[in-house]
ROSELUM-929111 format. One record per residue (C-alpha): x, y, z; residue number from 1. Coordinates in steps of 0.1 Angstrom, whole numbers, padded with zeros to 4 digits, always signed. Example, Ala and Ser with C-alpha at 12.3 -4.5 7.8 and 13.67 -1.06 7.14 Angstrom:
// ROSELUM-929111
x/y/z/num
+0123/-0045/+0078/1
+0137/-0011/+0071/2
This chain:
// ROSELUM-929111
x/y/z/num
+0356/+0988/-0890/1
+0333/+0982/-0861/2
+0330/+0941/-0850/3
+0296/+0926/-0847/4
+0285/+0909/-0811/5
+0279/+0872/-0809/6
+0242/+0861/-0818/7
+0217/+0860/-0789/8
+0208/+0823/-0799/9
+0241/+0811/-0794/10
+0246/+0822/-0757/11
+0211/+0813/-0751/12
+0226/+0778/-0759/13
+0258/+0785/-0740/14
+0236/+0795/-0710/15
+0213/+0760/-0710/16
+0246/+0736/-0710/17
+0263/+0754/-0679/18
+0232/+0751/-0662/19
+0227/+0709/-0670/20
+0268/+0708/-0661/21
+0259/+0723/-0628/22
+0231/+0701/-0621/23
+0254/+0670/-0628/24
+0278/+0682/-0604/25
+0252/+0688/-0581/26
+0236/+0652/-0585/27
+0270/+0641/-0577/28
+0276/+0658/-0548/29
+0247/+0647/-0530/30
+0250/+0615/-0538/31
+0286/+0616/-0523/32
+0275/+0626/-0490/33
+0246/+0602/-0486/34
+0267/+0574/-0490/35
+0289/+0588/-0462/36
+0277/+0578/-0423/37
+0260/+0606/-0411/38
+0271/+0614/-0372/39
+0245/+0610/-0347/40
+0248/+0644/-0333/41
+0238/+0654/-0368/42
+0206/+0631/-0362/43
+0199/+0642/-0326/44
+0196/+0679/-0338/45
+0174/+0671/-0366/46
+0138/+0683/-0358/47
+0112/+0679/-0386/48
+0084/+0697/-0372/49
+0108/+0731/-0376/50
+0097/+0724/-0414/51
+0079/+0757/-0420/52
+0063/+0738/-0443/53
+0030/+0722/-0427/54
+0027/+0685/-0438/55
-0006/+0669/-0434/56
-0006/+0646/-0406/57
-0004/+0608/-0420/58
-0019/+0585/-0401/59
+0007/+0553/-0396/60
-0005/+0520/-0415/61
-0017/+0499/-0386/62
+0006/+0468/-0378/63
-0010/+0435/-0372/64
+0001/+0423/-0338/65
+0001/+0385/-0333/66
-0004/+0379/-0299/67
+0023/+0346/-0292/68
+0008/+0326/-0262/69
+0036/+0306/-0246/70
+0033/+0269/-0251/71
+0024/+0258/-0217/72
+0053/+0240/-0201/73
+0040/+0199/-0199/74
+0034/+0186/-0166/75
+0058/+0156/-0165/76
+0039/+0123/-0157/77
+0043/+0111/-0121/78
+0065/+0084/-0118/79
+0049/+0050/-0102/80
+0063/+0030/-0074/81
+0073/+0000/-0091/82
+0065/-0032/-0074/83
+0088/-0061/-0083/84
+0071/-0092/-0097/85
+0060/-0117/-0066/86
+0078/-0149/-0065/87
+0057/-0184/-0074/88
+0036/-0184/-0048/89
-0008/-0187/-0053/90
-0012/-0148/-0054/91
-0040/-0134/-0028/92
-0058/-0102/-0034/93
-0056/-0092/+0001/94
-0021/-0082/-0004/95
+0003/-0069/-0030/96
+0039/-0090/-0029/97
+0072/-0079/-0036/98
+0100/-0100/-0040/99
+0131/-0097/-0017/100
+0144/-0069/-0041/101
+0171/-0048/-0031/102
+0161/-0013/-0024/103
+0183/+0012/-0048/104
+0208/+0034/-0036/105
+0223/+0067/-0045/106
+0213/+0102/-0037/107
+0176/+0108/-0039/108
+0167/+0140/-0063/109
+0155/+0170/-0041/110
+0118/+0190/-0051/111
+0141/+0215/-0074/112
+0159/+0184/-0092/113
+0142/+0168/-0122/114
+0144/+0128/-0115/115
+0149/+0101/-0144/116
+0119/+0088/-0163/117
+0114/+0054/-0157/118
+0126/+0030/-0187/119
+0089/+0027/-0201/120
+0065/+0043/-0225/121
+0061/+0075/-0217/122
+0021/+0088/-0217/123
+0020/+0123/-0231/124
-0008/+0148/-0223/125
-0025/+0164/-0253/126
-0013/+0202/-0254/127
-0042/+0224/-0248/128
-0059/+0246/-0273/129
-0045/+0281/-0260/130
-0072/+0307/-0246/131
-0073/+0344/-0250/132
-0059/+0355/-0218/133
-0088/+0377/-0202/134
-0087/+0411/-0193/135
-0079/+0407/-0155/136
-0052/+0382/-0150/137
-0061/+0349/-0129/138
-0039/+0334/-0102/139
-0037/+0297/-0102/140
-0025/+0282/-0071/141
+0010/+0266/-0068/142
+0004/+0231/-0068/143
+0008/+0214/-0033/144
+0042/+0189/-0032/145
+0033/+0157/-0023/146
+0063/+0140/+0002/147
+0079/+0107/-0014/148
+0073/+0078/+0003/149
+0100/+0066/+0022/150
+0112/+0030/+0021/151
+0105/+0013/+0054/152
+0137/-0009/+0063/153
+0132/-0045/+0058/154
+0135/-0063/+0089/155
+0165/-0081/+0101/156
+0182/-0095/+0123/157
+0179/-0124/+0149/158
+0144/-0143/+0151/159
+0136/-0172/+0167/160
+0111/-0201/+0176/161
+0107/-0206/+0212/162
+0096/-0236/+0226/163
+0080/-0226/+0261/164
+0054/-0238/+0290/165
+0025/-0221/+0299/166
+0000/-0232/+0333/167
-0032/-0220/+0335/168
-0059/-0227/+0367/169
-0086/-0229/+0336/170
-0070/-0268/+0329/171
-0081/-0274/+0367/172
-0061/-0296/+0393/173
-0065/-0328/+0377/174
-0041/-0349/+0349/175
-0051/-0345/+0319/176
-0044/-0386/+0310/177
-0048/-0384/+0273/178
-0026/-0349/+0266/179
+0004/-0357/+0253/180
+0020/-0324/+0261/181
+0005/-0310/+0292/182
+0018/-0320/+0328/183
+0018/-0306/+0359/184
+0038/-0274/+0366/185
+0049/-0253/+0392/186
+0072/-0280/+0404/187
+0073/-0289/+0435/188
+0037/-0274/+0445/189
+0017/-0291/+0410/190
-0008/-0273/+0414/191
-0016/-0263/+0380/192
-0014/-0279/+0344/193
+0011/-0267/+0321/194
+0009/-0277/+0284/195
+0038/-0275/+0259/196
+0036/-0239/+0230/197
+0056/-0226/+0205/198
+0064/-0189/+0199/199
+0080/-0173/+0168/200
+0094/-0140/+0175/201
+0097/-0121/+0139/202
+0132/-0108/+0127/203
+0140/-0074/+0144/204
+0124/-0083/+0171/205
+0159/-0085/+0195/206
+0171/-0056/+0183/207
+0152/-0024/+0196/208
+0117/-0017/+0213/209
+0092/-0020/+0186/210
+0060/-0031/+0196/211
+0041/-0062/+0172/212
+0008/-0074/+0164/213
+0001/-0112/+0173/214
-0016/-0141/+0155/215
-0022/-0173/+0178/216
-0029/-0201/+0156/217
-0045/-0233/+0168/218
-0035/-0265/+0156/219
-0062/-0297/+0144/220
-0075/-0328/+0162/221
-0045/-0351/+0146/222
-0016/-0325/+0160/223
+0001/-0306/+0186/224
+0013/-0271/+0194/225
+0041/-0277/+0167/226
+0019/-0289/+0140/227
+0026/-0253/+0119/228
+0060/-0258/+0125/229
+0058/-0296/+0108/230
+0045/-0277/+0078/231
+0070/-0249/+0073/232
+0044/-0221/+0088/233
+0071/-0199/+0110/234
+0102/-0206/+0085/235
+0079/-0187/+0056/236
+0070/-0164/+0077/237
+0102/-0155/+0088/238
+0109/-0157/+0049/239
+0082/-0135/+0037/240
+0089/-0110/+0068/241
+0126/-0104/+0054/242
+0117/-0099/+0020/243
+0090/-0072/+0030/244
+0061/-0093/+0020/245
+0043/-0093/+0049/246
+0048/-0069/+0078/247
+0065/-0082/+0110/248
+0043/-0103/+0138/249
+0044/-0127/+0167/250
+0030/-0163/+0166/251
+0018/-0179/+0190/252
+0008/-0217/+0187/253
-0003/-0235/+0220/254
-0011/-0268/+0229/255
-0052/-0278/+0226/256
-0050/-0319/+0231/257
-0082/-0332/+0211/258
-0103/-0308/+0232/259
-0118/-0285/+0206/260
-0104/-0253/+0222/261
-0139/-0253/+0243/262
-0147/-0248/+0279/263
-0158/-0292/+0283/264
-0193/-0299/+0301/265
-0195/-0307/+0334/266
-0170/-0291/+0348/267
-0141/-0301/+0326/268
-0114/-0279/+0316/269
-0118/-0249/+0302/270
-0095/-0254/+0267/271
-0113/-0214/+0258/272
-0105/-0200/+0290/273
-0072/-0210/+0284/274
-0063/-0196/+0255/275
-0088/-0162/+0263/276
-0081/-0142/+0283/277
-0058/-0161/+0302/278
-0029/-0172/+0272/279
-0034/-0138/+0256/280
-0027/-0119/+0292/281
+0005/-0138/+0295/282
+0018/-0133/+0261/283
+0005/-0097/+0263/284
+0022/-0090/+0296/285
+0059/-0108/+0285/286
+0064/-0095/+0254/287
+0065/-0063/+0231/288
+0028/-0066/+0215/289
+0001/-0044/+0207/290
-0022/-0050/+0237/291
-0055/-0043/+0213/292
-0080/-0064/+0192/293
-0071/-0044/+0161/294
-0033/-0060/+0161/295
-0041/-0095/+0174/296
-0058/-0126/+0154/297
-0066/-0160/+0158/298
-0068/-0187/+0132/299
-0069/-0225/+0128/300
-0071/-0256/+0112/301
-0095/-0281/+0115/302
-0104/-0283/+0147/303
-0086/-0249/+0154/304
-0107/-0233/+0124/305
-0137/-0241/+0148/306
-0118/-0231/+0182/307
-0107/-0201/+0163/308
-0141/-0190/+0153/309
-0155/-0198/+0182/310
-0132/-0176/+0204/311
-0134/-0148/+0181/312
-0177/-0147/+0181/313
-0173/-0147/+0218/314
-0146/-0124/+0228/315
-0147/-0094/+0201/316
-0130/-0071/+0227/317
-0096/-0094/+0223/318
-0100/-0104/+0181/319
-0111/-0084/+0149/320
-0088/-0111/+0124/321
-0100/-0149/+0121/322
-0086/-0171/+0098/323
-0105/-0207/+0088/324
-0082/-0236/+0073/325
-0101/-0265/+0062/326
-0125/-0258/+0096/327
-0144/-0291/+0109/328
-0176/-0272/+0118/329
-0192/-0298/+0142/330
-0229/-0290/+0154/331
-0249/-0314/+0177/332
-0262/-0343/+0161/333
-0230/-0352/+0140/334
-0215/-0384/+0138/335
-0189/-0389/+0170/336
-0194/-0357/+0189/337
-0174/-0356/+0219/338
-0193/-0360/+0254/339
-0178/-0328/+0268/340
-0203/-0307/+0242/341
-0229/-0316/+0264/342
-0265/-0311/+0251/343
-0277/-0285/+0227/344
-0282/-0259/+0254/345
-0248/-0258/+0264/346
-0233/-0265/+0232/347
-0252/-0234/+0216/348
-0225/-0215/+0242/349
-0199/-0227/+0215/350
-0213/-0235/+0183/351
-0200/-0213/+0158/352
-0233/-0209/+0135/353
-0257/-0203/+0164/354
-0230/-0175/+0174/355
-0230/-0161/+0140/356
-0270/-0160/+0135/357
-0270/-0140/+0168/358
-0250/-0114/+0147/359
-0233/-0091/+0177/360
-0202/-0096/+0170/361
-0199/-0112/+0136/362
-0200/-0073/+0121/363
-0167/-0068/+0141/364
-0147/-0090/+0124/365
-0127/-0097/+0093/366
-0129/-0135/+0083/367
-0105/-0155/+0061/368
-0116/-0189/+0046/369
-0092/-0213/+0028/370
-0105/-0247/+0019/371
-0100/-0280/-0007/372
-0130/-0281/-0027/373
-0133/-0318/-0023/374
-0129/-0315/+0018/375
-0163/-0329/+0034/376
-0169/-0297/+0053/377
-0172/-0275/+0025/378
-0210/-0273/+0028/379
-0212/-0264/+0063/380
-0183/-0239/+0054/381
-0202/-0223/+0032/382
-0229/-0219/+0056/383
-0211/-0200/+0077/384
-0196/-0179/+0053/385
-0232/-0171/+0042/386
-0239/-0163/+0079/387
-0209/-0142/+0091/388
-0217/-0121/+0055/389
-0253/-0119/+0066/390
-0242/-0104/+0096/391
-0218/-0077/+0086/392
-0191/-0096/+0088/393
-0162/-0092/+0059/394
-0147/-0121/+0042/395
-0118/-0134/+0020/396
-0133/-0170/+0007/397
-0108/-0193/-0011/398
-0117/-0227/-0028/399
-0084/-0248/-0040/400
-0080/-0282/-0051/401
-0078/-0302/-0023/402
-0094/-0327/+0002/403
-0093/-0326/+0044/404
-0063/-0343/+0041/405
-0023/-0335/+0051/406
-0016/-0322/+0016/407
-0037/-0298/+0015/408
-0031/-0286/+0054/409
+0003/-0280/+0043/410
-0003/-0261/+0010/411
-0005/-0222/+0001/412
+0001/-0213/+0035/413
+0013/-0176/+0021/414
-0020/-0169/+0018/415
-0033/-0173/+0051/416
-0002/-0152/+0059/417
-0008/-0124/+0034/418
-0044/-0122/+0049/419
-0027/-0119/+0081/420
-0003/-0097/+0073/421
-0023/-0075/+0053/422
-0045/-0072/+0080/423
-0021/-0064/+0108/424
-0008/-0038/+0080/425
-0039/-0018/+0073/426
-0045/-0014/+0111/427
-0015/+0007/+0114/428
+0019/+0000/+0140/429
């Protein structure tokens, strides 16, 4: 009996699920090796353009690049010189005060070192909008470095108020009867007058070679040579000197009698001459000054504001700094006027308003008033402050409280030194 073959349907069937059991076990295979890390030699060797395939060339999705301008780096704010608060004195424009603060200490931050902010608001700068940087770069310059300031050493050391004699031929060969500090000198010859002076040599001044500007201050009718030092004038100095409010200077006050620092009628004595050249020459050729008008003034009160103005209008070459306290401004034709003015001829020679209408020197000099507005020479003061501005001259004018009168003679005398000092300052060592 013969046996009959399977039917072709069935291994038709056979066929189709060893083919689907294959492709599982292919599936699984590849899915084996994907998860395992493939070497990078394996990556290195791969090329896909050996693909015989060709594959159409895909353009790559462009990729927005942002562009990230740095945030420019903020200039920190420059850091002020603080100036300590002044002490209670009557303030003066002329001159910024600083008390007797002690300077700090420690190791001062180089250029490459960032120094500490001050303990105050800080001002911020607004960052700027940023701008496309341009197709060809630009070079901005470095910035230049400034030098710090360096603190100038407060002076120190020794001063000291001399009380000396100085003879001059300009007081003639005769007694002066009614002086009560000038005699004859040159003992035994007397052959000149001598008259009584102060001078204040500023702190520092023993203790190297520096050289110093001078201020010769003349005193009023009702003193002496040592009027300023009745009122205090040296001691604040020396005060405002050491606590680097005013700059270091020598004082000079001499002796004028009632004589109106003027060369007298009639062949009297000559109270200018004796003060310029002939004081100035002496104190110029004994001590360490600064032989120039720039670094000398003269100033006075009362009678010594008109001396002072006086001297100044007629000898520029030796003055550019005049300071006016309470000035009594006589003119010919007052009440009282001495005989030595003589008549109006030669008195023009020394009357300080026809010397400031002639305007030749009066654009040469820098003028400091301070007067009471109650003193009985305001009006004519303001006259001549109208006269000296008129003529180029430049003026500090201060009105206080205050008659012609001791109490006021003896009041806010830092501010006739500030005006001094800050002149002396401003004209360099």
């Amino acid at each position: 009996m013969r046996r009959s073959s399977p039917a072709p349907g069935l291994l038709g069937l056979l066929s189709l699920l060893l083919l689907a059991l294959g492709g599982v076990l292919f599936a699984c295979g590849f899915i084996v090796l994907a998860e395992r890390e493939i070497p990078l030699s394996l990556l290195a060797s791969f090329n896909p353009t050996a693909t015989s395939t060709p594959t159409r060339a895909r353009t790559p999705r462009p990729t927005a690049t942002s562009t990230i301008t740095p945030r420019p780096t903020r200039t920190p704010t420059p850091t002020a010189t603080l100036v300590p608060s002044a002490p209670n004195r009557t303030a003066s424009p002329a001159l910024a005060r600083s008390t007797n603060t002690p300077l700090p200490t420690g190791r001062t931050p180089t250029l490459s070192e960032t120094a500490a902010p001050p303990a105050a608001t800080p001002i911020f700068t607004s960052t700027p909008t940023a701008t496309p940087a341009p197709s060809e770069p630009t070079h901005t310059p470095e910035p230049t470095h400034t030098a710090q300031p360096t603190h100038t050493p407060l002076p120190s050391g020794r001063s000291e108020l001399l009380t000396l004699q100085f003879a001059s031929a300009a007081l003639g060969n005769k007694e002066l009867p009614d002086s009560k500090h000038c005699i004859w000198a040159d003992s035994p010859a007397n052959t000149l007058i001598g008259c009584t002076m102060h001078l204040f040599l500023p702190p520092g001044y023993f203790d190297g070679e520096r050289r110093y500007p001078v201020l010769y201050l003349l005193h009023g009718w009702g003193g002496g040579y040592d009027e300023f030092s009745w009122y205090g004038t040296q001691q604040l100095a020396d005060e405002m000197m050491r606590a680097g409010e005013i700059p270091p200077f020598i004082i000079v006050n001499p002796e004028g009698d009632h004589a109106y620092w003027m060369n007298h009628a009639n062949n009297g004595p000559r109270w200018a001459d004796y003060v310029a050249p002939d004081l100035v020459n002496y104190i110029d050729a004994n001590y360490r000054t600064l032989p120039r008008r720039q670094s000398r003034a003269v100033g006075g009160l009362s009678m010594g504001g008109l001396g002072a103005i006086q001297l100044a209008l007629n000898h520029p070459d030796l003055f550019s700094i005049v300071g006016l306290r309470s000035p009594s401004l006589r003119r010919m034709g007052d009440p009282d006027v001495p005989d030595f003015f003589g008549d109006a001829a030669y008195y023009a020679h020394y009357d300080p308003l026809i010397l400031a209408e002639q305007g030749g020197a009066a654009k040469s000099l820098n003028v400091f008033f301070i007067i009471g507005d109650q003193d009985v020479w305001l009006s004519r003061t303001e006259e001549m402050r109208d006269l000296l501005l008129k003529n180029g001259s430049s003026v500090e004018w201060h009105v206080l409280p205050g008659e012609h009168a001791v109490e006021f003679f003896q009041s806010h005398l830092d501010i006739d030194l500030q005006f001094y000092g800050s002149q002396f300052a401003a004209n360099g060592p």
